[in-house]
Structure formats: structure tokens, C-alpha cells
N, C-alpha and C positions, 0 to 999 in steps of 0.2 A: 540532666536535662538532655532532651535528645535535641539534634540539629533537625531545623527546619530543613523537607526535601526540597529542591530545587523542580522545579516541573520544567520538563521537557519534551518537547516533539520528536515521536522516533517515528521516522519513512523509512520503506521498503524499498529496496529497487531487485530485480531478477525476474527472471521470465517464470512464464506459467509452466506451476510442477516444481520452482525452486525453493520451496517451502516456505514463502512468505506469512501465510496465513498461522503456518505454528509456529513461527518464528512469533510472530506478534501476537497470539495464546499466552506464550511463554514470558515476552515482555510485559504483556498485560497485569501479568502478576504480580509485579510489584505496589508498593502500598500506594497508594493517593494515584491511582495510574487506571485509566481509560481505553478500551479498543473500541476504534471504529470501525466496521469493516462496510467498505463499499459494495461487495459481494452482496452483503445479508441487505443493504439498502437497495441498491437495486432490486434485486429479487422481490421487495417487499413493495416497492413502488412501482415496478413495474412488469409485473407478472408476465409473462408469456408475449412479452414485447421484444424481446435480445435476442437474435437469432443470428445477427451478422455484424460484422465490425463500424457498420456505420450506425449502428443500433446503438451500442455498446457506447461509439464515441458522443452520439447524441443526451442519449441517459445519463451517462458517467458527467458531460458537461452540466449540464443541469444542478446534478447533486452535488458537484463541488460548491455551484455558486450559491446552494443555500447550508452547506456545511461551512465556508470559511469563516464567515464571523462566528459561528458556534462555536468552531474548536478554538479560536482566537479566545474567546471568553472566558473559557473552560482554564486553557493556560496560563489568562492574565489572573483566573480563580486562585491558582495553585494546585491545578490539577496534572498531572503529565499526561499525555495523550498518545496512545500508539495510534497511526494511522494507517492502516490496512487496505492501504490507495497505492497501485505501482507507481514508484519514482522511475520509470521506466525510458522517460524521455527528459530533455530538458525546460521543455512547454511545461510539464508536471513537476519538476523538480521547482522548476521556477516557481510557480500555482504555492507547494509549500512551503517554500522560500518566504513567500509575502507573510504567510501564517506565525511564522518564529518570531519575525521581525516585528512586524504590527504586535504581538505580544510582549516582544522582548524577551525571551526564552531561549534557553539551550534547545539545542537541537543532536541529533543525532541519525545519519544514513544507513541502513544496514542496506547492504549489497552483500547477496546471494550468489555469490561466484560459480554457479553447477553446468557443467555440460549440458548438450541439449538431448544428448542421449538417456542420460540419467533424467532430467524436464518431462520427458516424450515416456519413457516408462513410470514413474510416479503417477502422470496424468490418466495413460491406461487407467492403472490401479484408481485412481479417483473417479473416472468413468464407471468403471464398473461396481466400484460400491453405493455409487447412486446416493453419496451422502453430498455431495456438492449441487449447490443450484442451479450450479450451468457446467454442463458439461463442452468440451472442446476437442475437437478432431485435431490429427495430425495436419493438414491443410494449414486448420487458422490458428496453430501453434507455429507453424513457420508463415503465414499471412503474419501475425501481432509480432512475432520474434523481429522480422526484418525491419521492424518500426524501435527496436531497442536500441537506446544507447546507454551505454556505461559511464557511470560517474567521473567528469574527469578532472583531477587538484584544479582546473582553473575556475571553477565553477564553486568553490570555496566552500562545502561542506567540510563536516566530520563524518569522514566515513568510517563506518564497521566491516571488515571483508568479514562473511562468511563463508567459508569452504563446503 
């Protein structure tokens, strides 16, 4: 008999270009396990609305406050859930803080430890292949960078470095 999976919450933290999105592809994959990506929801709710960071921050509020009981649901279901929402600040970390606990779930931080050099070329390449829905300039990668903060022991996750 196999052991029941555990479902857990796995958040992203790293800047834009630090491979979040295939990170949590690849998390995705496992059995009883969910992606959400905020990306494809915005895009889908709000087409040709996101041009600027107060855009972004307006939208993005929004759609957390009608995903938290979702994924809360989903979790308390036995589902695990990747969420594809930057853990970028501690406003957001907090936001899915509340989601593990209200479900009572493991959780899990992956933090994307990559330069910004390495960020700022990935992102080119993603520009350019026009397969992203939003594209982002050099500018509002260092605008959204200078709003990052790094996960830190007191704030009491399990973090994953990824290099």
C-alpha cells in the first residue's frame, strides 16, 4: 500500500527572468499536485489592462483575494498546489502564509537565488520569443527588483535555495 501524499503549498520567490515559472512546470509535476499561475490569470482576466506597475499591483490584488479560499480548498482537499505568485515581498509572503495555515499544510519556499545579470538576459530571450504575456523592459525590471525582498529565517518558512 502506498502512503498517502502529504499536499503542500510550494511559493516562488526571485526576481523576473529567475526561472520561477519553470521551476513550478516542473514542481507541477508531481502526482495529486496543481499550478496556478498568476501570469495566465491575469492575462486572461484582464487583457490589455497591465501596462504599468500600478496596473499589475491593482490586478494582482484582486486576484489573490478571489484565489485564497480556492487554493485553501484545494489543499484542505489533498491537493498540493504550486503557486506561481512571486513570494517577492513579505506583504506576499505573508498573503501565503495565511493559505498553509487556514489549511493546515506543509508548505514549501523556493527562492531563486540568480543575478540580475543573468534576470535581465533570460528576460531579453523571453521578450523576444513573444511566448510570454507580458513582456518587461529593462526599466521595470529594476522598477519591480527594488521592491524585492529576500526571504529571511525570521519570518519562519522552509526555504529551498535555488542557485
Amino acid at each position: 500500500m502506498t502512503a498517502p501524499l502529504t499536499p503542500t503549498l510550494h511559493m516562488v520567490c526571485g526576481k523576473i527572468g529567475a526561472g520561477k515559472s519553470t521551476l513550478t512546470r516542473q514542481l507541477a509535476q508531481a502526482p495529486a499536485t496543481v499550478l496556478i499561475s498568476e501570469d495566465t490569470w491575469l492575462a486572461a482576466l484582464y487583457p490589455g489592462e497591465i501596462h504599468e506597475l500600478p496596473d499589475y499591483v491593482r490586478c494582482a490584488g484582486r486576484l489573490k483575494q478571489a484565489m485564497a479560499g480556492h487554493v485553501t480548498d484545494l489543499l484542505r482537499a489533498g491537493v498540493s498546489v504550486v503557486l506561481d505568485f512571486p513570494a517577492n515581498t513579505v506583504s506576499g509572503r505573508s498573503w501565503m502564509r495565511g493559505i498553509f495555515e487556514a489549511a493546515g499544510v506543509a508548505h514549501a519556499l523556493h527562492f531563486l537565488d540568480v543575478p540580475d545579470a543573468v534576470c535581465k538576459e533570460r528576460l531579453r530571450a523571453r521578450n523576444a520569443s513573444g511566448e510570454h504575456p507580458f513582456e518587461t523592459t529593462d526599466a521595470q525590471f529594476d522598477l519591480i527588483s527594488s521592491h524585492f525582498v529576500a526571504p529571511a529565517e525570521a519570518e519562519g518558512f522552509e526555504v529551498v535555495r535555488h542557485r
